[in-house]
C-alpha positions as CSV (number, residue, x, y, z in Angstrom):
1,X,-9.3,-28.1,-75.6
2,X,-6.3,-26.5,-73.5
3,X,-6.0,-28.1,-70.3
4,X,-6.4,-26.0,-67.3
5,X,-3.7,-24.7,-65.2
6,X,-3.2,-24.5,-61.4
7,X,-3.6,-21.1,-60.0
8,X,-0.9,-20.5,-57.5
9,X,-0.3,-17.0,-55.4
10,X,2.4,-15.3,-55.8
11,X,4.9,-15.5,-53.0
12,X,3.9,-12.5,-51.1
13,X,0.7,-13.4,-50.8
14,X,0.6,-16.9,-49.8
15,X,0.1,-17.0,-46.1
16,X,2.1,-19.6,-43.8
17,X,2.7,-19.9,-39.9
18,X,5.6,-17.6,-40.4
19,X,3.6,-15.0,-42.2
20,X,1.3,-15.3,-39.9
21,X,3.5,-14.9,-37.1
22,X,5.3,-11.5,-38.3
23,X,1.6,-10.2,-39.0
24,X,0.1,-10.5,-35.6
25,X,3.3,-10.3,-33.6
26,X,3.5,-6.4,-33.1
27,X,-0.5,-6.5,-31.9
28,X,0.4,-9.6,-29.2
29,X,3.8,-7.2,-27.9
30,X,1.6,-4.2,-27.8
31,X,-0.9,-6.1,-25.8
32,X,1.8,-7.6,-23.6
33,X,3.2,-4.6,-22.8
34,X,-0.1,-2.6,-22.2
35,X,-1.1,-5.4,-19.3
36,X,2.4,-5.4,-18.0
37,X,1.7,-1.5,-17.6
38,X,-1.7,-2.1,-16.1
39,X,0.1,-4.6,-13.7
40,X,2.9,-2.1,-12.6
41,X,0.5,0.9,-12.0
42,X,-1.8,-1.5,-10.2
43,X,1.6,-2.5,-7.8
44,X,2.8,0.8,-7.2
45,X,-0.9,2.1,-6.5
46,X,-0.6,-0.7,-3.5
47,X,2.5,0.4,-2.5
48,X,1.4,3.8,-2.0
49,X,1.7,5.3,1.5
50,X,-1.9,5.9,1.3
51,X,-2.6,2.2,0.9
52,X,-0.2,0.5,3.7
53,X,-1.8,3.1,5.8
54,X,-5.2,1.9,5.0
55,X,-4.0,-1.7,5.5
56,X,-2.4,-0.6,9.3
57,X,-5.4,1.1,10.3
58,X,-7.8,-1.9,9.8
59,X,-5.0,-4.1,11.5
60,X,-4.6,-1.8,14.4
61,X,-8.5,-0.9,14.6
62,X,-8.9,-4.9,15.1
63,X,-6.4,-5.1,17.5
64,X,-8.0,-2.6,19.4
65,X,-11.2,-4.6,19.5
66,X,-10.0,-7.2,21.7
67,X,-8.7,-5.4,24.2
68,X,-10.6,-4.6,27.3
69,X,-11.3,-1.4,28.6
70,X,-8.1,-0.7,30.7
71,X,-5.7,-1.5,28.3
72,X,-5.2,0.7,24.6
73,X,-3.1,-0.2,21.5
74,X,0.5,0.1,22.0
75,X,3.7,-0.4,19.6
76,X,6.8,-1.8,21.0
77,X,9.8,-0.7,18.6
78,X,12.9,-3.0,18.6
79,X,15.9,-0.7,17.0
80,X,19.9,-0.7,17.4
81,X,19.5,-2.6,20.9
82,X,16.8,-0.2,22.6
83,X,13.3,-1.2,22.6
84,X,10.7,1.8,22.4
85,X,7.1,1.7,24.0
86,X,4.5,4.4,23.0
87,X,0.8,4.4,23.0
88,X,-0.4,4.8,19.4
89,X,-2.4,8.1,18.9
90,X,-1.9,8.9,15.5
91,X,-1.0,7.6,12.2
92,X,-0.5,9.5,9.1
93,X,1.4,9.6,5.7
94,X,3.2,11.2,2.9
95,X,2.9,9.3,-0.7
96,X,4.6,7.9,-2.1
97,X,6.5,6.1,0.6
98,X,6.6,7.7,4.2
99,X,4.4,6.7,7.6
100,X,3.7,8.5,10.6
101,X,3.4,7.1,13.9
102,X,2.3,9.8,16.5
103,X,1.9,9.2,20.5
104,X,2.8,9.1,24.2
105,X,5.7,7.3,26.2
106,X,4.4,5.7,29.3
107,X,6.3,8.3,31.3
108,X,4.5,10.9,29.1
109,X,7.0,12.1,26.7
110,X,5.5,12.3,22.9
111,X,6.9,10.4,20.1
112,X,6.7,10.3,16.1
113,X,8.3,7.6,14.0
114,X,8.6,8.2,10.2
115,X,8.9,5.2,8.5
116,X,9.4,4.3,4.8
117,X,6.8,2.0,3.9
118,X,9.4,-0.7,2.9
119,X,11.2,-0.7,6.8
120,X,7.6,-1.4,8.7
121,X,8.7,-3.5,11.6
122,X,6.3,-3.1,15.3
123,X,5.0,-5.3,17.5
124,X,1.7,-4.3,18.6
125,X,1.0,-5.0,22.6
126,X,-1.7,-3.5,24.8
127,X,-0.6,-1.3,27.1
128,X,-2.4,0.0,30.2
129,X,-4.3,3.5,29.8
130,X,-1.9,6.6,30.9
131,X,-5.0,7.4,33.5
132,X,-7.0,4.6,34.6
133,X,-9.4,7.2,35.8
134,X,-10.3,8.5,32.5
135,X,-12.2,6.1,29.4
136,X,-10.4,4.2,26.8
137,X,-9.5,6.3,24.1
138,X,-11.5,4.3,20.9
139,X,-8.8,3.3,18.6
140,X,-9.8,4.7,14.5
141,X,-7.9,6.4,12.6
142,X,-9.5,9.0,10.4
143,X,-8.5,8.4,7.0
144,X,-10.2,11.8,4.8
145,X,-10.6,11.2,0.9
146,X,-8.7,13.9,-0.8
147,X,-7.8,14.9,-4.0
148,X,-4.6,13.0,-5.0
149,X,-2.9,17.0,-6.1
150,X,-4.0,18.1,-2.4
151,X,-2.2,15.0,-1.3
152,X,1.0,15.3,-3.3
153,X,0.9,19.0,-2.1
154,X,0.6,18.1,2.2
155,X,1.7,15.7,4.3
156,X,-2.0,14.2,5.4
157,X,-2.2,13.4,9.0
158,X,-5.0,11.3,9.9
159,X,-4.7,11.8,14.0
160,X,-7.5,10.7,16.3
């Protein structure tokens, strides 16, 4: 009777940690790298003009709400020593980076700022109405949904 012999695999195929390691490695990168992708586009989606104006207008429209009706929303601006007070009538962006702030000096003179989203630096106050004879004007920005090509194409002003 011939006594058995052990089987063994060859080399190659015997499977160990490191084997196993170089095997699933390139599918655990390619995973990696496909959620760091998601994580960028997701971060530069929210740092879109589009977004930060979104984010203003629901800060300002809230604002707004708790003022009474002879006062409106008003941005004091703080810049090289000179402070700037307007009454805010508009607000409107360019993606991927640039705001617009559109409205009225108290002594009537009209004013835009254009502001890249990183440099966003106002103090919100309430101001008195220009004419306390006329209503509040209701603070609320319209914000259209557009095609993102018709958006790339225009600068989208969102004015009251």
């Amino acid at each position: 009777m011939t006594k058995p012999t052990s089987f063994r695999l060859p080399e190659p195929l015997r499977i160990t940690t490191a084997n196993l390691e170089s095997i699933t490695r390139p599918a655990r990168l390619q995973n990696e790298m496909a959620e760091a992708t998601k994580f960028l586009a997701e971060l530069q989606r929210s740092s879109l003009a589009r977004s930060v104006a979104q984010a203003l207008t629901r800060s300002i429209a809230q604002f707004d709400t708790k003022l009474d009706v002879d006062h409106e929303v008003g941005m004091k601006l703080v810049s090289f020593g000179q402070t700037v007070t307007f009454h805010v009538e508009g607000l409107g962006y360019a993606n991927p980076n640039l705001l617009f702030f559109r409205g009225t000096t108290p002594d009537g003179n009209r004013v835009e700022l254009i502001q890249h989203v990183s440099q966003i630096s106002f103090l919100l106050i309430a101001i008195p109405k220009p004419d306390p004879n006329q209503p509040k004007r209701p603070f609320g920005f319209h914000m259209p949904e557009r095609q993102e090509s018709e958006r790339a194409a225009e600068v989208e002003d969102s004015s009251c």
